[in-house]
DRENTI-922199 format. One line per 10 residues: their letters; for each residue x, y, z of C-alpha. Coordinates in nm, 4 decimals, padded with zeros to 6 digits. Example, Ala and Ser with C-alpha at 12.3 -4.5 7.8 and 13.67 -1.06 7.14 Angstrom:
# DRENTI-922199
as = 01.2300/-00.4500/00.7800 | 01.3670/-00.1060/00.7140
//
This chain:
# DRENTI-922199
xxxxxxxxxx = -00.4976/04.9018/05.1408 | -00.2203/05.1093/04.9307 | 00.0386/05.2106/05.1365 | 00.2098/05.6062/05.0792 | 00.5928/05.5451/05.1199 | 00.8212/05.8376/05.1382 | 01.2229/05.8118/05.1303 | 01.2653/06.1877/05.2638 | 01.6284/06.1824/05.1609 | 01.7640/05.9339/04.9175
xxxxxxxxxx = 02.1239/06.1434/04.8842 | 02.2183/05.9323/05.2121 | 02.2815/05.6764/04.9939 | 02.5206/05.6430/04.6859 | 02.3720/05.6298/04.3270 | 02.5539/05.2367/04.3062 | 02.3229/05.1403/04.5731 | 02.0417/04.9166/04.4617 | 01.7313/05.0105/04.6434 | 01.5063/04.6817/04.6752
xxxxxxxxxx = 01.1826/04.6762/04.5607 | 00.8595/04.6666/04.7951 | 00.6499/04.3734/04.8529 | 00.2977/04.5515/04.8673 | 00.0614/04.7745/04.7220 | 00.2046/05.1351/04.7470 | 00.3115/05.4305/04.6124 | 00.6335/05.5900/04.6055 | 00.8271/05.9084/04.6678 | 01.1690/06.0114/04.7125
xxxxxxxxxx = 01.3573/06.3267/04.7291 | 01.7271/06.4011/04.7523 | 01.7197/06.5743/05.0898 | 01.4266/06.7162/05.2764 | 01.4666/07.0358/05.4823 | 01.3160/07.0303/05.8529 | 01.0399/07.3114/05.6594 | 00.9695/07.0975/05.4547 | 00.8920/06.7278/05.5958 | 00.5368/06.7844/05.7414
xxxxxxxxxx = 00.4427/06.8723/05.3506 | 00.6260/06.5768/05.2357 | 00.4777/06.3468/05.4948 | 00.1510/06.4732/05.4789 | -00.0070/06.1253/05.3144 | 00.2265/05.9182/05.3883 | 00.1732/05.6100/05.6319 | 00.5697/05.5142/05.5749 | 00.8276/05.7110/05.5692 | 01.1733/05.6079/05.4869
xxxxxxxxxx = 01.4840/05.8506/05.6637 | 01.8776/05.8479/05.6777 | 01.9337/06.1280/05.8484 | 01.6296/06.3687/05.8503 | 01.4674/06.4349/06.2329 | 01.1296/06.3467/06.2742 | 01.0335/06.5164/06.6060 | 00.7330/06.5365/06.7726 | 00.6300/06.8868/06.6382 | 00.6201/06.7156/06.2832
xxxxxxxxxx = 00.4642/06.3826/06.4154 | 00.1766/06.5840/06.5738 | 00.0765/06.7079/06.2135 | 00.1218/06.3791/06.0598 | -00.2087/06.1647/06.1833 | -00.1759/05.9290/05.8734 | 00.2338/05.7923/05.9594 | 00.1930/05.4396/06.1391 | 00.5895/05.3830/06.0666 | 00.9543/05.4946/06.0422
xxxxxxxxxx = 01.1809/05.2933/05.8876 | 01.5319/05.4534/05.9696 | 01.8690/05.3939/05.7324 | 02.0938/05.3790/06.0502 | 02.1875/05.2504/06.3623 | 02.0812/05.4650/06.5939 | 01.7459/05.6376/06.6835 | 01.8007/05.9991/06.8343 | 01.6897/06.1645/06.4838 | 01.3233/06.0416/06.6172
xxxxxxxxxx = 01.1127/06.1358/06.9158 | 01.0795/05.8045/07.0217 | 00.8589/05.8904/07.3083 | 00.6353/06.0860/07.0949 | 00.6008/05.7624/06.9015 | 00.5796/05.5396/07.1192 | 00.2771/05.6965/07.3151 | 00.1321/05.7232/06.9625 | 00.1427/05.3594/06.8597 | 00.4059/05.4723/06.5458
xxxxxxxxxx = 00.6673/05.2287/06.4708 | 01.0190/05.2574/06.4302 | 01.2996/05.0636/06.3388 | 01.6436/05.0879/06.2513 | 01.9710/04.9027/06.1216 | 02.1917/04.8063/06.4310 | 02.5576/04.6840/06.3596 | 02.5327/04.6950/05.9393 | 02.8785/04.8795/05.9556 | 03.0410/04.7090/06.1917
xxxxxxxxxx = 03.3279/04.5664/05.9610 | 03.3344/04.8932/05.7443 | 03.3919/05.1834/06.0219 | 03.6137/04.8997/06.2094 | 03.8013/04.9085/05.8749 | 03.7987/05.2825/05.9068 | 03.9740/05.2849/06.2586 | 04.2562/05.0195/06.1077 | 04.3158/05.2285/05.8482 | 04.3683/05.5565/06.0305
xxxxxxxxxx = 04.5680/05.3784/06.2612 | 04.8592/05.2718/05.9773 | 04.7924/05.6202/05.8195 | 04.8931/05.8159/06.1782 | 05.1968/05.5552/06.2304 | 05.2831/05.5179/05.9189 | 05.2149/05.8731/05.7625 | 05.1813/05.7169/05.3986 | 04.9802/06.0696/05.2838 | 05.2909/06.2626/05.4322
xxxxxxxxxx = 05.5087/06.1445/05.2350 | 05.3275/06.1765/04.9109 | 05.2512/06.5078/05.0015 | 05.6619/06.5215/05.0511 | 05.6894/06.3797/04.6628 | 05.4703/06.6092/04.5304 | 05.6638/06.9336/04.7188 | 06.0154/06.7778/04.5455 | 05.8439/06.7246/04.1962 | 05.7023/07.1212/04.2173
xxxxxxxxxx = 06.0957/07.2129/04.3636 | 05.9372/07.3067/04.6228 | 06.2352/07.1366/04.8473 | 06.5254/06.9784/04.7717 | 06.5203/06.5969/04.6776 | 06.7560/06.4062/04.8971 | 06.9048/06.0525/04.9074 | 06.7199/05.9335/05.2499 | 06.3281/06.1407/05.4108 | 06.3079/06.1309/05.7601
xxxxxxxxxx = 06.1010/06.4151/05.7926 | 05.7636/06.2250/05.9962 | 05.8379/05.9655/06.2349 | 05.7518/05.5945/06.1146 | 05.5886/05.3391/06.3549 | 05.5022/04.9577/06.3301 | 05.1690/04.9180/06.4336 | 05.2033/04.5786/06.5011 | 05.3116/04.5204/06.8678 | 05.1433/04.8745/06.9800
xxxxxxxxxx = 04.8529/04.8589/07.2273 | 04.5007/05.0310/07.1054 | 04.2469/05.0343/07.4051 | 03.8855/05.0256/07.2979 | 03.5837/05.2437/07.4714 | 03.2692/05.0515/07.3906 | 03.1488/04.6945/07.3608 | 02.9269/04.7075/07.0343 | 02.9462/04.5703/06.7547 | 03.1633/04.7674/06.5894
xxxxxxxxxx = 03.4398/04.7878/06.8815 | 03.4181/04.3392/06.8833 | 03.4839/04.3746/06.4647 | 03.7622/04.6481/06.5785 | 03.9179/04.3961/06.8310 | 03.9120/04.0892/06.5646 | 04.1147/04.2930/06.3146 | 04.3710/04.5003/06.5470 | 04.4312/04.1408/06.6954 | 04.4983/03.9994/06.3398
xxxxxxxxxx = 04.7364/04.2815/06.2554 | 04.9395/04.1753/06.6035 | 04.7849/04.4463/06.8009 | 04.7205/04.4377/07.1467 | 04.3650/04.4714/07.2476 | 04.2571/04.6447/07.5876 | 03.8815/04.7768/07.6705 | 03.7174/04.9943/07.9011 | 03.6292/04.8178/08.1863 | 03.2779/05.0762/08.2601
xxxxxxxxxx = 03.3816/05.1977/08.6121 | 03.4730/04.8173/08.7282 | 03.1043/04.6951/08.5640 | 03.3043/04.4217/08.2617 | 03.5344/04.1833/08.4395 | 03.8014/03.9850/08.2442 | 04.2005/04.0592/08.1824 | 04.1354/04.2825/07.8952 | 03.8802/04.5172/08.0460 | 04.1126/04.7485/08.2333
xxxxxxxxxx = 03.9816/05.1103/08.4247 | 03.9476/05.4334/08.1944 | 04.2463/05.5990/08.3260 | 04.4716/05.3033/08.2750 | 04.3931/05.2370/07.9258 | 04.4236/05.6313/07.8736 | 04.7560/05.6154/08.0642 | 04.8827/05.3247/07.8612 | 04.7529/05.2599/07.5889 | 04.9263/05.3601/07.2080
xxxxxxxxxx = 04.5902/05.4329/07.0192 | 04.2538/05.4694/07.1822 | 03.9090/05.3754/07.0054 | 03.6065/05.5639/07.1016 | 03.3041/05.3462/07.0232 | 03.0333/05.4150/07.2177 | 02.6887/05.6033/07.1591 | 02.6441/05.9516/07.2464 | 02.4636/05.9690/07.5746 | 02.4431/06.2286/07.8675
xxxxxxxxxx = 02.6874/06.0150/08.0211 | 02.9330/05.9733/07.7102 | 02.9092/06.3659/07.6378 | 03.2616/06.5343/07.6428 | 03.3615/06.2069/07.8327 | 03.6862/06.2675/07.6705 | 03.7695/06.6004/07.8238 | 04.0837/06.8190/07.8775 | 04.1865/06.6076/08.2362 | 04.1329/06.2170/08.0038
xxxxxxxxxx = 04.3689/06.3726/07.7245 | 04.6389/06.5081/07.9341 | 04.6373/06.1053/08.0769 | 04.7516/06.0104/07.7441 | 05.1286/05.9399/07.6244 | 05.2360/06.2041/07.3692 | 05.3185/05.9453/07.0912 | 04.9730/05.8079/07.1444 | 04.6666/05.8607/06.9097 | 04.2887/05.9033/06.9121
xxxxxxxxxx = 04.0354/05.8272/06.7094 | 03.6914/05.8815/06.7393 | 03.4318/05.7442/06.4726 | 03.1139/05.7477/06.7320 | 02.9746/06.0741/06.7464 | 03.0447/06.4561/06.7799 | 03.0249/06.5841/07.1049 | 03.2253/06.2258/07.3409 | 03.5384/06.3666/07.2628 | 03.5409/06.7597/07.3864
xxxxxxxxxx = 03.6466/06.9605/07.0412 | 03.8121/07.2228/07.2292 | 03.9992/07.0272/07.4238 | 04.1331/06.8205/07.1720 | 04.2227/07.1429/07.0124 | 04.4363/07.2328/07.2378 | 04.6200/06.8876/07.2911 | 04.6973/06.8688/06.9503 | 04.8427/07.2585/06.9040 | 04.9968/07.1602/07.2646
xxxxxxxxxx = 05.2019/06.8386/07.0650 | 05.0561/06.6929/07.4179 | 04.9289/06.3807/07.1932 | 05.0674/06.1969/06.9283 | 04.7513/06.3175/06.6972 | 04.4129/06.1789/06.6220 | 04.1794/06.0912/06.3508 | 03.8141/06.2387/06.3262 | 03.4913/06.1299/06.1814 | 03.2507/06.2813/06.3721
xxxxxxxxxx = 03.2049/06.6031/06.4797 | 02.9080/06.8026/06.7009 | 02.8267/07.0214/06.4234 | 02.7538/06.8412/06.1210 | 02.7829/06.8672/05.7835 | 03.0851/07.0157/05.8248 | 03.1545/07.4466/05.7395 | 03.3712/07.5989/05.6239 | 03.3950/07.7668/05.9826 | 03.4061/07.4109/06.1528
xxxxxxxxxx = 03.6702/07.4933/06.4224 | 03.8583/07.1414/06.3599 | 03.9279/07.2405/06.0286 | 04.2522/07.4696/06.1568 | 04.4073/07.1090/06.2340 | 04.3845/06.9624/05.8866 | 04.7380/07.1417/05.7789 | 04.9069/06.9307/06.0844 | 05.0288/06.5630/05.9214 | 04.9299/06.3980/06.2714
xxxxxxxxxx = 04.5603/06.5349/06.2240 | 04.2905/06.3414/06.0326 | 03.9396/06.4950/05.9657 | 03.6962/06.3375/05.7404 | 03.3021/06.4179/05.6857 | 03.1360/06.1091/05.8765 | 03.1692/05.8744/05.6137 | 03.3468/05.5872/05.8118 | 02.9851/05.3902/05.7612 | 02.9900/05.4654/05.3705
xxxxxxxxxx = 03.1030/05.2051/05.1740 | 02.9273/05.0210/04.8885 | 02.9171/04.7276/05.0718 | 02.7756/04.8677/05.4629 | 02.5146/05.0697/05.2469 | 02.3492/04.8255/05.0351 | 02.2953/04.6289/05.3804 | 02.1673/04.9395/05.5447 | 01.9228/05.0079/05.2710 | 01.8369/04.6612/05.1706
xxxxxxxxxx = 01.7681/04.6058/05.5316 | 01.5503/04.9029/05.5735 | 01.3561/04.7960/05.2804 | 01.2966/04.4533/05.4740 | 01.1816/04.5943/05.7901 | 00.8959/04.7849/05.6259 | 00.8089/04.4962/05.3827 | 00.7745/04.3222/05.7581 | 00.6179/04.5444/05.9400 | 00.3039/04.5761/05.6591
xxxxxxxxxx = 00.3149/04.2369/05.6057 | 00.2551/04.1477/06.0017 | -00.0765/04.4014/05.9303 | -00.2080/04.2475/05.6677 | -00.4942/03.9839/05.7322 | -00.4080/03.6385/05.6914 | -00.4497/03.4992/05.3314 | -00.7448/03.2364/05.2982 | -00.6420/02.9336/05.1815 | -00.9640/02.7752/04.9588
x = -00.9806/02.4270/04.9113
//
């Protein structure tokens, strides 16, 4: 049997990214980006598809009798009905933990760009080289921090919060976790309103969840210090946007650094865009996960879990004497 494989939207991943070749008899397509219109069309002979960020929900599933499997290019799995394919024998897999070490990367990095406000001061240079203000002998016009010695308190256990605790604690951070209303036991796993309370930087890293939505409200931000940062690389939608609007035009915090946001792609009308002028505000387009390295696992290991999952189907070879 020839297998129909369709990669529904191969701009997920970036042109240096070697896609691995397939171990069985198929045939291939793969489009840039495929509109929710158009996926049932798309999918229509397929018995594979192949997804990093396209939703597959049950009203496409229903018109797609042929699809046995979903091989999705992330970690999570809300883009899929996963009810819808589970009571219709469809299988789907995904990547956990592939970019562990580069959105943990991600955090550290925000973390010496908020305390160390290395883009402010360029941005300074360029406004002296254009006259736009005076040169002078010594700048102190954004505070400077060490980063080493300050406390960042983790919310989440995964993967990529264990990766975040191994660098912090290399840099000479202090390490503190949510403790999951009293459920993790240990020194380091303090209650939520302590580690909001005391902690210098604060890590969201957890899934988004009826029980993680806006669990970083108005009330959790005013617990904060206002020299202390957040930064949220999870998901849109755990850390209230208005809220954190407010804290920030409020000075309440010390500032924060956003990946993630409820509405994505980003607008030009995306509301956290009226922060970006503020030099204690980080906003980038969910690309923590993105770099050469964390993709070419994703989509190598994507590759792999459909090469496995037809292989497991196919009858056993027989072995002649």
């Amino acid at each position: 049997m020839s297998h129909h494989v369709v990669f529904l939207d191969n701009e997920g991943i970036a042109p240096s990214v070697k896609i691995p070749e397939l171990s069985f008899a198929h045939t291939w397509e793969s489009y840039g980006y495929t509109a929710n219109e158009d996926v049932v069309p798309r999918l229509q002979n397929a018995t594979v598809a192949l997804t990093c960020s396209v939703p597959l929900r049950a009203e496409h599933l229903r018109q797609l009798p042929k699809l046995k499997m979903i091989s999705l290019a992330l970690t999570g799995t809300d883009i899929v009905d996963m009810d819808y394919c589970q009571r219709h024998d469809i299988t789907v897999t995904n990547v956990p933990g592939y970019a562990s070490n580069t959105v943990a990367e991600h955090v550290v990095g925000a973390i010496y760009e908020l305390f160390r406000r290395t883009s402010g001061y360029s941005q300074l240079m360029q406004r002296v080289r254009r006259g736009d203000v005076a040169a002078k002998n010594i700048y102190f016009d954004y505070r400077v921090r060490d980063v080493a010695g300050k406390t960042l308190g983790i919310i989440g256990t995964g993967p990529i919060a264990q990766r975040l605790d191994q660098l912090a604690t290399q840099i000479g951070m202090h390490v503190l976790f949510d403790d999951r209303n009293g459920s993790l036991e240990g020194s380091r796993y303090i209650p939520r309103e302590t580690l909001l309370r005391t902690c210098d930087v604060i890590s969201v890293n957890v899934p988004l969840t009826r029980e993680t939505h806006n669990m970083i409200d108005a009330a959790e931000l005013h617990l904060m210090k206002t020299d202390a940062i957040i930064i949220n690389t999870a998901r849109g939608g755990i850390i209230n946007e208005a809220a954190l609007m407010d804290a920030m035009q409020r000075g309440t915090i010390g500032g924060a650094a956003i990946d993630v946001v409820v509405n994505e792609p980003i607008t030009a009308d995306e509301p956290l865009l009226a922060l970006t002028e503020m030099p204690n505000f980080i906003l980038t387009p969910h690309m923590a996960w993105s770099s050469e390295d964390a993709m070419q696992t994703l989509i190598s290991a994507s590759v792999n879990n459909i090469n496995a999952y037809i292989h497991a189907l196919l009858p056993a070879k027989t072995i002649e004497a």
